[in-house]
C-alpha positions, 0 to 999 in steps of 0.5 A, spaced: 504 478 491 506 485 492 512 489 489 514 495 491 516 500 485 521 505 484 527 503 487 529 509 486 523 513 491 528 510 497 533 513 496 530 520 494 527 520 502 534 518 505 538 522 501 531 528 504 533 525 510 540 526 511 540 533 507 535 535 512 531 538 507 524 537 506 520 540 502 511 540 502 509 534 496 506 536 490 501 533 485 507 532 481 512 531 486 509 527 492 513 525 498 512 518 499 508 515 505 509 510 510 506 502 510 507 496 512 505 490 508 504 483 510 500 477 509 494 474 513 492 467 511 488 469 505 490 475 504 494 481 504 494 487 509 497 493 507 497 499 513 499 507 511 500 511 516 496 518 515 495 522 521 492 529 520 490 526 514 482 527 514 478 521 510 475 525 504 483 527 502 485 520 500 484 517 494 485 510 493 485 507 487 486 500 482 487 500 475 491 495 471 494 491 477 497 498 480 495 500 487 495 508 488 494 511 494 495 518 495 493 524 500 493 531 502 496 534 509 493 541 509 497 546 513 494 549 520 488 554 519 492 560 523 489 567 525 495 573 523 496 573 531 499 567 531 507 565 530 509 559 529 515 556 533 516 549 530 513 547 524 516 540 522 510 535 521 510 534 514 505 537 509 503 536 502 501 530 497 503 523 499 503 518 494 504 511 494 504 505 489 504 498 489 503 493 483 499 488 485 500 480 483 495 476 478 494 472 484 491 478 487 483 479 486 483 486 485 474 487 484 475 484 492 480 491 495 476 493 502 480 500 506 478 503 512 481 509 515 481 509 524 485 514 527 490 517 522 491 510 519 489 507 513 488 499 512 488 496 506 486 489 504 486 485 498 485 477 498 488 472 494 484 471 487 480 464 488 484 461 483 491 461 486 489 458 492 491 451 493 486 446 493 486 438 492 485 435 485 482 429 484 485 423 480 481 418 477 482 411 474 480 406 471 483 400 476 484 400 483 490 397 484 497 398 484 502 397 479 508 395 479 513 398 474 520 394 473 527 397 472 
């Protein structure tokens, strides 16, 4: 199962938006990413949006059941004879962290990175998958119990 973390990350990104302001992430401040989540049969799919993000500047990272995901957006490489007009695709670092459920297996997490968009699988751990148990006994009849 996933959790999301920092309760508080939300309410800082819709406060930004509402403000209109929208400062470049730092590595001590990254802006949130954006993601979805969801599960597929036995295991969870998780996809971030990154476009004009190159693949060598994310690094994906598990430690302790804690899933970090974090990338660079680099400005534009402009010659001095340009002027910008617009500007508004956002830059810096982005950041995202998700704790991840004992019943995940962990040493099992792929990624691909395809267009701007980074998907993340994790299976379910062996263990928690539900599975039959056998029972056995000595007869092979039914008993009856009285009330």
């Amino acid at each position: 199962m996933l959790m999301r973390t920092d309760p508080f990350r939300e309410l800082d990104r819709l406060t930004q938006q509402l403000s209109g302001a929208s400062s470049p992430g730092t590595w001590s401040r990254p802006n949130p990413m954006p993601m979805d989540a969801y599960r597929a049969g036995d295991e969870y799919v998780v996809v971030f949006d990154l476009p004009g993000v190159p693949q060598d500047a994310i690094d994906l990272d598990v430690e302790r059941n804690v899933l970090t995901v974090k990338a660079e957006r680099r400005p534009l490489t402009v010659s001095d004879e340009v002027e910008m007009q617009v500007a508004e695709r956002p830059l810096g670092v982005f950041s995202r962290q998700l704790f991840l459920g004992d019943t995940l297996d962990t040493e099992q997490i792929t990624a691909e990175y395809e267009s701007g968009v980074l998907t993340v699988k994790i299976p379910v751990a062996a263990q928690a998958k539900p599975r039959k148990i056998s029972i056995s006994g000595g007869d092979s009849e039914p008993r009856q119990i009285n009330a």
